[in-house]
C-alpha positions as CSV (number, residue, x, y, z in Angstrom):
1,X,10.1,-5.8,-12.2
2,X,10.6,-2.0,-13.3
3,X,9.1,0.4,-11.1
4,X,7.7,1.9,-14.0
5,X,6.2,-1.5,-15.0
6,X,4.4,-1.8,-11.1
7,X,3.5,1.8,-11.2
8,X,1.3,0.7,-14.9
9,X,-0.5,-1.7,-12.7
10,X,-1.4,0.7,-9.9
11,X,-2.6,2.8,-12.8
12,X,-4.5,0.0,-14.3
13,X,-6.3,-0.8,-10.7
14,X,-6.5,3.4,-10.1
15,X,-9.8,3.0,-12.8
16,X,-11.3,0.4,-10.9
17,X,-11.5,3.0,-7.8
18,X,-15.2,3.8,-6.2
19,X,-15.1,7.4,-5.4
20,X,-18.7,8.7,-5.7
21,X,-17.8,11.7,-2.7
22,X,-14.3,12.4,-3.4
23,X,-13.3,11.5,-6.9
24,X,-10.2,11.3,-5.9
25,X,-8.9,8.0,-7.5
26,X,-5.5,5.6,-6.4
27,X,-4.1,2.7,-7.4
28,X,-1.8,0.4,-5.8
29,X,0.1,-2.8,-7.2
30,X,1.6,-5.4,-4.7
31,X,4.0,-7.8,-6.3
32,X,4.4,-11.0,-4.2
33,X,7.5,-13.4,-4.0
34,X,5.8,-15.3,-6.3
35,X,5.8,-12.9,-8.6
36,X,2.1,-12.6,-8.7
37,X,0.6,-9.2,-9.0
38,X,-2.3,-7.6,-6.4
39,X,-4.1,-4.9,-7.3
40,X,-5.5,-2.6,-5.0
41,X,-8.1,0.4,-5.5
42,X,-9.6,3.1,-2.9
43,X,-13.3,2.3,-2.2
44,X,-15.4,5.1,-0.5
45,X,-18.3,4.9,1.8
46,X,-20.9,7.6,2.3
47,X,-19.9,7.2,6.1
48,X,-16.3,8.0,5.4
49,X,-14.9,5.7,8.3
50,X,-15.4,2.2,6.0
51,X,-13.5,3.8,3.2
52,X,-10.7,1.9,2.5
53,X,-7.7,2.6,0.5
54,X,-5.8,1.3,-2.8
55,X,-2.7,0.3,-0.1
56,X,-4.7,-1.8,2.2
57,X,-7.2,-3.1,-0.3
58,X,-4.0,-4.9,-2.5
59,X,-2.3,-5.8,1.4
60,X,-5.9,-7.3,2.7
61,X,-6.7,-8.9,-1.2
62,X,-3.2,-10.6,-0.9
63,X,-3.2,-11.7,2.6
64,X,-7.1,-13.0,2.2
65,X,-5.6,-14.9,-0.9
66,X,-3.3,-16.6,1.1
67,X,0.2,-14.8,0.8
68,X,1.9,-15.2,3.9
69,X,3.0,-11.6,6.0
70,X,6.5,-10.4,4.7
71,X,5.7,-12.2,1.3
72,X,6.0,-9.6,-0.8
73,X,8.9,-7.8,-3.4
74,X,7.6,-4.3,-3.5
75,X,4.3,-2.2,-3.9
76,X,3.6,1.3,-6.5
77,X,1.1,3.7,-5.5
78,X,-0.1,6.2,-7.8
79,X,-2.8,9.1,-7.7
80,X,-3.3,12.0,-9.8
81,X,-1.3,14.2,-7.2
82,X,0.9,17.3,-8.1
83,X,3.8,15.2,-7.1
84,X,4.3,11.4,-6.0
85,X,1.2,10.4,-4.0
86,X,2.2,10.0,-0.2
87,X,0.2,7.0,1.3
88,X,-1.8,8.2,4.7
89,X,-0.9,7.1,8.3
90,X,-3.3,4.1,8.2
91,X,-1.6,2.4,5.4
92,X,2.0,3.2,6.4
93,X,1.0,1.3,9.8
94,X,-0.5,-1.8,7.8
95,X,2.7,-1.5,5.5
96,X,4.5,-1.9,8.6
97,X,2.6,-4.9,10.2
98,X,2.8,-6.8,7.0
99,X,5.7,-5.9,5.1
100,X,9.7,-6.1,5.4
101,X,11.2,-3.2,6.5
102,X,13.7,-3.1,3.3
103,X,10.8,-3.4,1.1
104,X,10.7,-0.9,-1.4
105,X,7.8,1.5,-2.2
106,X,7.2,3.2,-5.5
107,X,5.0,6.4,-5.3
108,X,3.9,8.4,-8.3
109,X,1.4,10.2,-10.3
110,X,0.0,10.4,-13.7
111,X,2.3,12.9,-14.8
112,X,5.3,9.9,-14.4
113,X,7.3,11.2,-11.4
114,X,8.6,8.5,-9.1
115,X,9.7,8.5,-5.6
116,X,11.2,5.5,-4.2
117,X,11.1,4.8,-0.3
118,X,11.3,2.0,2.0
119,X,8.5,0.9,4.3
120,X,11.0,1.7,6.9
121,X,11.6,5.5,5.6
122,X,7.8,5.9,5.4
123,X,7.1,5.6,8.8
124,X,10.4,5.9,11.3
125,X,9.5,5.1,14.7
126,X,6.4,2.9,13.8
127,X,4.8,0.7,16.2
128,X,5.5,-3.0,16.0
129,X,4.8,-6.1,17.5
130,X,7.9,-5.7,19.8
131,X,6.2,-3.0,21.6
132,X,3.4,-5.4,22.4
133,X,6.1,-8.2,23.3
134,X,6.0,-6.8,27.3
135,X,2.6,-7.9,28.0
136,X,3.6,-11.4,26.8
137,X,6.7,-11.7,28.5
138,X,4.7,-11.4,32.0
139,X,2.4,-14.1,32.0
Protein backbone atom coordinates (compact mmCIF):
# COMPACT_ATOMS: atom_id res chain seq x y z
CA UNK A 1 0.00 0.00 0.00
CA UNK A 2 0.98 3.79 -0.95
CA UNK A 3 1.88 5.85 1.84
CA UNK A 4 -0.44 8.24 0.59
CA UNK A 5 -3.20 5.56 0.51
CA UNK A 6 -2.32 4.72 4.65
CA UNK A 7 -1.96 8.36 5.40
CA UNK A 8 -6.06 8.65 3.88
CA UNK A 9 -6.86 6.21 6.58
CA UNK A 10 -5.14 8.02 9.39
CA UNK A 11 -7.17 10.90 8.03
CA UNK A 12 -10.26 9.04 7.94
CA UNK A 13 -9.83 7.79 11.81
CA UNK A 14 -8.31 11.62 12.63
CA UNK A 15 -12.47 12.54 12.62
CA UNK A 16 -13.28 10.00 14.89
CA UNK A 17 -10.77 11.75 17.53
CA UNK A 18 -12.29 12.87 21.19
CA UNK A 19 -10.65 16.09 21.97
CA UNK A 20 -13.15 18.10 24.04
CA UNK A 21 -9.84 20.08 25.98
CA UNK A 22 -7.35 20.16 23.26
CA UNK A 23 -8.97 19.98 19.85
CA UNK A 24 -6.17 18.92 18.67
CA UNK A 25 -7.07 15.90 16.45
CA UNK A 26 -4.70 12.69 14.98
CA UNK A 27 -5.09 9.84 13.14
CA UNK A 28 -3.14 6.84 12.83
CA UNK A 29 -3.54 3.74 10.42
CA UNK A 30 -1.75 0.31 11.17
CA UNK A 31 -1.63 -2.03 8.28
CA UNK A 32 -1.14 -5.64 9.48
CA UNK A 33 0.54 -8.59 7.52
CA UNK A 34 -2.64 -9.52 6.71
CA UNK A 35 -3.25 -6.69 5.05
CA UNK A 36 -5.96 -5.66 7.35
CA UNK A 37 -6.19 -2.07 8.26
CA UNK A 38 -6.35 -0.61 12.25
CA UNK A 39 -7.40 2.57 12.76
CA UNK A 40 -6.44 4.50 15.61
CA UNK A 41 -7.63 8.03 17.06
CA UNK A 42 -6.48 10.24 20.18
CA UNK A 43 -9.03 10.07 23.00
CA UNK A 44 -8.73 12.82 25.80
CA UNK A 45 -9.60 12.67 29.35
CA UNK A 46 -10.41 15.61 31.58
CA UNK A 47 -7.61 14.10 33.89
CA UNK A 48 -5.04 14.33 31.11
CA UNK A 49 -3.00 11.10 32.25
CA UNK A 50 -5.80 8.49 30.64
CA UNK A 51 -5.54 10.31 27.43
CA UNK A 52 -4.43 8.07 24.96
CA UNK A 53 -3.16 8.64 21.53
CA UNK A 54 -4.07 7.71 17.71
CA UNK A 55 -0.53 5.56 17.79
CA UNK A 56 -1.27 3.43 20.66
CA UNK A 57 -5.05 3.28 20.31
CA UNK A 58 -4.44 1.46 16.45
CA UNK A 59 -1.26 -0.72 18.33
CA UNK A 60 -3.61 -1.73 21.50
CA UNK A 61 -6.98 -2.13 18.97
CA UNK A 62 -4.72 -4.49 16.91
CA UNK A 63 -3.05 -6.44 19.54
CA UNK A 64 -6.54 -6.70 21.58
CA UNK A 65 -7.84 -8.11 18.17
CA UNK A 66 -5.49 -10.63 18.14
CA UNK A 67 -2.48 -9.64 15.82
CA UNK A 68 0.46 -11.07 17.11
CA UNK A 69 3.62 -8.44 18.17
CA UNK A 70 5.89 -7.69 15.04
CA UNK A 71 2.77 -8.37 12.83
CA UNK A 72 2.48 -5.51 11.19
CA UNK A 73 3.64 -3.77 7.44
CA UNK A 74 3.80 -0.12 8.34
CA UNK A 75 1.73 2.64 10.33
CA UNK A 76 0.74 6.71 8.94
CA UNK A 77 0.20 9.28 11.39
CA UNK A 78 -1.31 12.45 10.53
CA UNK A 79 -2.33 15.69 12.44
CA UNK A 80 -3.02 19.09 11.32
CA UNK A 81 0.68 20.15 12.18
CA UNK A 82 2.70 22.80 10.30
CA UNK A 83 4.85 19.97 9.16
CA UNK A 84 4.72 16.00 9.47
CA UNK A 85 3.24 15.22 12.85
CA UNK A 86 6.08 13.72 15.22
CA UNK A 87 4.56 10.98 17.47
CA UNK A 88 5.39 11.70 21.38
CA UNK A 89 7.87 9.61 23.57
CA UNK A 90 5.12 7.24 24.76
CA UNK A 91 4.19 5.95 21.44
CA UNK A 92 7.75 5.75 20.04
CA UNK A 93 8.41 3.31 23.11
CA UNK A 94 5.16 1.17 22.42
CA UNK A 95 6.28 1.33 18.57
CA UNK A 96 9.32 -0.13 19.77
CA UNK A 97 7.93 -2.92 22.10
CA UNK A 98 5.64 -4.01 19.39
CA UNK A 99 6.92 -3.31 16.10
CA UNK A 100 10.00 -4.41 13.81
CA UNK A 101 12.70 -2.26 13.89
CA UNK A 102 12.70 -1.87 9.90
CA UNK A 103 9.09 -1.01 9.97
CA UNK A 104 8.37 1.90 8.26
CA UNK A 105 6.46 4.98 9.66
CA UNK A 106 4.56 7.51 7.50
CA UNK A 107 4.02 10.99 9.25
CA UNK A 108 2.11 13.78 7.71
CA UNK A 109 -0.42 16.54 7.89
CA UNK A 110 -3.41 17.83 6.17
CA UNK A 111 -1.48 19.95 4.02
CA UNK A 112 -0.01 16.46 2.22
CA UNK A 113 3.68 16.54 3.42
CA UNK A 114 5.14 13.13 4.19
CA UNK A 115 8.10 12.10 6.17
CA UNK A 116 9.08 8.63 6.16
CA UNK A 117 11.10 7.02 9.19
CA UNK A 118 11.72 3.77 10.60
CA UNK A 119 10.58 2.72 14.15
CA UNK A 120 14.31 2.38 14.64
CA UNK A 121 15.12 6.12 13.46
CA UNK A 122 12.30 7.42 15.75
CA UNK A 123 13.71 6.41 18.81
CA UNK A 124 17.75 5.45 18.66
CA UNK A 125 18.81 4.00 21.82
CA UNK A 126 15.27 2.81 22.98
CA UNK A 127 14.81 0.47 25.66
CA UNK A 128 14.03 -3.15 24.89
CA UNK A 129 13.43 -6.31 26.25
CA UNK A 130 17.26 -7.14 26.08
CA UNK A 131 17.89 -4.67 28.75
CA UNK A 132 15.53 -6.54 31.01
CA UNK A 133 17.17 -9.94 29.81
CA UNK A 134 19.91 -9.50 33.07
CA UNK A 135 17.44 -10.05 35.70
CA UNK A 136 16.38 -13.30 33.92
CA UNK A 137 19.65 -14.62 33.21
CA UNK A 138 20.32 -14.78 37.25
CA UNK A 139 17.72 -16.89 38.54
Amino acid sequence: MEPEQLLGHAAEAMKKAYVPYSNFRVGAALLGDDGHIHHGCNVENAAYGPTNCAERTALFRAIADGHAKGSFQAIAVIGDTEGPISPCGVCRQVLVELCSPDMPVYLGNLKGDIAKMTVAELLPGAFTTKDLQWRNSSE
